[in-house]
C-alpha positions in Angstrom: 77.2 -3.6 57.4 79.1 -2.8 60.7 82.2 -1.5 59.3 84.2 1.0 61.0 85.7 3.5 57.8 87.8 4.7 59.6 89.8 1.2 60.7 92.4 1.8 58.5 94.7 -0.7 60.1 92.5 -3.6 58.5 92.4 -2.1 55.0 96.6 -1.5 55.0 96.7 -5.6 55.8 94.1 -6.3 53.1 96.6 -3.7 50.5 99.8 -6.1 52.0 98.1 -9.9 51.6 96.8 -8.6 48.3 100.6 -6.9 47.2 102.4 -10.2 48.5 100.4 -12.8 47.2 100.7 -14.6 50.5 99.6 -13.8 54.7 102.9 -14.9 55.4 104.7 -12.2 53.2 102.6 -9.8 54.4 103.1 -10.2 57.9 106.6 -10.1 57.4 106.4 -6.8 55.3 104.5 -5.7 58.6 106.0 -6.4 61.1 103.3 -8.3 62.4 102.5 -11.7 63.1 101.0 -14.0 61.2 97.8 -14.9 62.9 97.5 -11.4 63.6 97.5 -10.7 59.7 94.9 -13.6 59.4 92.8 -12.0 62.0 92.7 -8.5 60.5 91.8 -9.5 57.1 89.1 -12.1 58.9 87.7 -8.8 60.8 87.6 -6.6 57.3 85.4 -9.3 55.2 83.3 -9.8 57.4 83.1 -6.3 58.2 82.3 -6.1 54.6 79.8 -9.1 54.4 82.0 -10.7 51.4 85.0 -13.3 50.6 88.1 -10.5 49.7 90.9 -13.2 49.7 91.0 -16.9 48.6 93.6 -18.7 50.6 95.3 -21.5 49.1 97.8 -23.8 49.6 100.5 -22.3 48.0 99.3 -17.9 48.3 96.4 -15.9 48.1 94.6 -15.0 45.5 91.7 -11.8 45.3 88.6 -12.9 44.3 86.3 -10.9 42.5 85.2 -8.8 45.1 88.9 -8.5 46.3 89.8 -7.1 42.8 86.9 -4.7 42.9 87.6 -3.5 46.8 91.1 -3.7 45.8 91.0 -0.1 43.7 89.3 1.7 46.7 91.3 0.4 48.9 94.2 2.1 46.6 92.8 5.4 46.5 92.3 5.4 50.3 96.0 4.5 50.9 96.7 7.7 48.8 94.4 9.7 49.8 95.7 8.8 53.6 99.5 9.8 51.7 98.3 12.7 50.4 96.7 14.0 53.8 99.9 13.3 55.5 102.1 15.0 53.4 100.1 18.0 53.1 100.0 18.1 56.4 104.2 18.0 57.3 104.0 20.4 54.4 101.8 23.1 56.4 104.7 24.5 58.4 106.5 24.6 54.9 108.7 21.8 56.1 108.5 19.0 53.2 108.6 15.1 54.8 108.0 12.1 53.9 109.2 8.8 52.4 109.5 8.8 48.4 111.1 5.7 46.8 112.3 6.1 43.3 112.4 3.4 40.7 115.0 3.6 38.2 116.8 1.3 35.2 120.6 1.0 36.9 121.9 3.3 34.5 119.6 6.4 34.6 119.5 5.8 38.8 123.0 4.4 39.3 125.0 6.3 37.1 123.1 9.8 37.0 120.2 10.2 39.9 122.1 8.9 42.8 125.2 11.5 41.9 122.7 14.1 42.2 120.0 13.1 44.3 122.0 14.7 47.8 121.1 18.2 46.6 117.4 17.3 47.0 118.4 16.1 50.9 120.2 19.3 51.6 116.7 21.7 50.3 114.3 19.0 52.2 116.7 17.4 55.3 112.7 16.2 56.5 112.3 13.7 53.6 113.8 10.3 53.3 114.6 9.5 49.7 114.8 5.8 48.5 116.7 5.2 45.4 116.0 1.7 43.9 118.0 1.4 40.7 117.9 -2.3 39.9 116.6 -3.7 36.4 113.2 -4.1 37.0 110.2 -3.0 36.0 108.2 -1.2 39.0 104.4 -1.4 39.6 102.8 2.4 41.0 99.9 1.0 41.7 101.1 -1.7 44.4 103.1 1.5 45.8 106.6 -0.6 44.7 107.8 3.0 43.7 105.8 6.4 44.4 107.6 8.0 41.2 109.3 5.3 38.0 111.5 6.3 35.5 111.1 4.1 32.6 112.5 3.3 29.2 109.5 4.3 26.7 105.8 5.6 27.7 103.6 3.1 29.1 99.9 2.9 27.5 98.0 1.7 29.7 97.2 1.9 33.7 96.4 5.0 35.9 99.2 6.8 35.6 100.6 10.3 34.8 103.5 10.3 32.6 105.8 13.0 31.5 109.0 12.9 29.2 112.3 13.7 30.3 114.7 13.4 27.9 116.0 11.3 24.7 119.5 9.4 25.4 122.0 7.9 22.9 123.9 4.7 23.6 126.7 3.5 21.2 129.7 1.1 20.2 132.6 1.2 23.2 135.7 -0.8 24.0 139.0 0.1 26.0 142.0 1.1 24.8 143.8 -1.9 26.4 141.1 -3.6 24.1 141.4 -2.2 20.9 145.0 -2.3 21.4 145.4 -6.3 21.7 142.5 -6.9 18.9 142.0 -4.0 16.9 138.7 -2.1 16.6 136.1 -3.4 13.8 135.6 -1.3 10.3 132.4 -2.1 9.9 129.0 -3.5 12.1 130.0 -7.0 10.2 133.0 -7.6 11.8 131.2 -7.2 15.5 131.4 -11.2 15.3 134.7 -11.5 15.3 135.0 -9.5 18.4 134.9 -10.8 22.2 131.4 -8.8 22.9 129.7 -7.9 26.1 125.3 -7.8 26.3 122.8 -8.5 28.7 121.4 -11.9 30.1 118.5 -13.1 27.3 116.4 -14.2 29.8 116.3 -11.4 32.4 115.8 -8.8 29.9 112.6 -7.4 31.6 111.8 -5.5 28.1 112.1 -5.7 24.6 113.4 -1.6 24.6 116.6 -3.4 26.5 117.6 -5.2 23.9 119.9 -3.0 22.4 122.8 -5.2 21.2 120.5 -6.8 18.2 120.1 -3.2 16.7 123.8 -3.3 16.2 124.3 -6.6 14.6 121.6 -9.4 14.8 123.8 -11.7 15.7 125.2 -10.4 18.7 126.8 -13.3 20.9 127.8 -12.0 24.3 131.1 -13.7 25.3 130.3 -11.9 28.8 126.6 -11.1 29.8 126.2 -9.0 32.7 122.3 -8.1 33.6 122.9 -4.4 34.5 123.9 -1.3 32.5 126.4 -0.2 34.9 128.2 -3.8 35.1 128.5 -3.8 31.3 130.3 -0.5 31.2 132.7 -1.9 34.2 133.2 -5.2 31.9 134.1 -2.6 28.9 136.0 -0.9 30.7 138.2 -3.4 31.9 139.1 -4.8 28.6 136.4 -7.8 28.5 135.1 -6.7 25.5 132.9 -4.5 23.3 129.6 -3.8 24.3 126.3 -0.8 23.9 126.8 1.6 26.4 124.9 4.7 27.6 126.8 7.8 26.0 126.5 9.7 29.3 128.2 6.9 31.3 130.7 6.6 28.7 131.5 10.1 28.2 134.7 11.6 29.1 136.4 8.4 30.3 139.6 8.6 29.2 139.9 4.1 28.9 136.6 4.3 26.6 136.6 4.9 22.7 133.9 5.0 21.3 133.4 2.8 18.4 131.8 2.9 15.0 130.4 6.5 15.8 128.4 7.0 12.9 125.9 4.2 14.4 123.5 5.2 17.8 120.7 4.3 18.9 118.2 6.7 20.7 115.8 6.0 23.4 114.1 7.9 25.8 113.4 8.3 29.6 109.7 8.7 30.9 109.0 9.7 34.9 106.1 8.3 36.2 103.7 8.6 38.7 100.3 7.3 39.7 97.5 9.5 39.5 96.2 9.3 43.1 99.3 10.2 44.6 99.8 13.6 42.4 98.5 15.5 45.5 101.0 14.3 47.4 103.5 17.1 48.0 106.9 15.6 48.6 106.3 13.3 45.8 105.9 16.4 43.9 108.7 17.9 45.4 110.8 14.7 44.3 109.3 15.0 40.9 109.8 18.4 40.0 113.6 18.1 41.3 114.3 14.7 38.6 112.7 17.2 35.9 115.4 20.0 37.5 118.4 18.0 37.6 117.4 16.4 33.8 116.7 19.8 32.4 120.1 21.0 33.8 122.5 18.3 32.2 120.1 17.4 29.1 123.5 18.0 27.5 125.2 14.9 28.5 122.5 12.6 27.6 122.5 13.0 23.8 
């Protein structure tokens, strides 16, 4: 075998045909061409003396030896992350990209009000903030750090509570003025209510509207948390809404009090990039900045 370890350039194509499914994507993601791609990953199998990537009509699939090169190919990319932020980190200036995924209304409505204070300690790193309604995968570096709904049980990954959250029964006062609030969880029915889209429910944990009343009908289904709470609050309807977005806005009553759900928020992050110090750094602040307002949450 005449492989070069240290051509890293060939392994970081490899990581981006794998993590697109397809050379074209890849390149794209890259910057780079696509026959340059195709020639890279050529150059790395047989390098390697094996088949990495089956190319088909329609993508790329690994083969078995693409799945199996696939996980050291991982822990090089972190090791190489690791190295790099260590080393920014020497002259006790921390730098370095960190991308944070987040459901919309943990990053929308509370990270990304906060997250500045982190810029002004560490003006070196760049902090991207991806609150969309999603799940994230760690190990195909989507996200360095995710804050999910619920601890996952499976995968390389370390995980660490942050806090519990209640969500409850809101409408407007404009709302409750034209139609009355319901006495009870039967009459929700009767009501013009707001949920999410069925089908883009990315997890069961989402579905909070059925824990109210099991027929829940959404007159208006909005796919965020943060659009629901704007639909709410405009009068559109009664909907399940995070206690700390709700909270203090004088338009919002809550409804029905005595009924609230509880979930909870998880950080995680993937083993191999634990070393990594500004994804520490990012870490330890989102543990800060919870502990600090763990009021507001429940």
């Amino acid at each position: 075998m005449n492989w070069d370890p240290m051509n890293w350039d060939d392994v970081r194509v490899f990581l981006a045909v794998a993590r697109h499914g397809q050379i074209l994507g890849a390149a794209r993601g890259l910057g780079l061409n696509h026959a340059t791609v195709a020639r890279r990953l050529d150059s790395l199998e047989a390098a390697l003396e094996t088949r990495l990537i089956a190319r088909k009509t329609f993508g790329c699939e690994l083969t078995e030896a693409g799945k199996h090169f696939l996980l050291h190919a991982e822990r090089m990319e972190s090791e190489m992350l690791a190295a790099c932020g260590n080393a920014r980190a020497d002259g006790g200036v921390i730098s370095g990209t960190v991308r944070v995924g987040a459901p919309d209304g943990f990053g929308g409505a509370f990270l990304a009000a906060r997250i500045g204070e982190l810029s002004q300690r560490h003006p070196g790193m760049t902090i991207e903030l991806a609150p969309v309604p999603r799940t994230f995968s760690l190990s195909r570096r989507e996200a360095d750090i995710a804050i999910t709904i619920g601890r996952p049980h499976k995968g390389r990954l370390v995980a660490r509570k942050l806090t519990d959250y209640t969500l409850g029964l809101y409408a407007s006062r404009g709302y409750i003025q034209e139609h009355g609030a319901p006495a009870s969880l039967d009459e929700l029915p009767k009501h013009r209510l707001v949920g999410y889209v069925d089908d883009l429910l990315y997890s069961p944990a989402l579905d909070f509207t059925v824990e109210f009343h099991k027929s829940w009908r959404p007159s208006i289904a909005v796919s965020t948390a943060t659009g629901q709470a704007e639909v709410v609050r405009s009068g559109g309807g009664i909907g399940v809404l995070h206690t700390f977005m709700a909270r203090g806005d004088p338009n919002l009553e809550h409804i029905l009090p005595e009924y609230t759900l509880t979930r909870a928020y998880w950080m995680l992050i993937h083993e191999d990039l634990r070393p990594s110090r500004h994804v520490a750094v990012m870490a330890e602040f989102i543990r800060e900045i919870v502990t600090r307002d763990r009021a507001i949450f429940i």
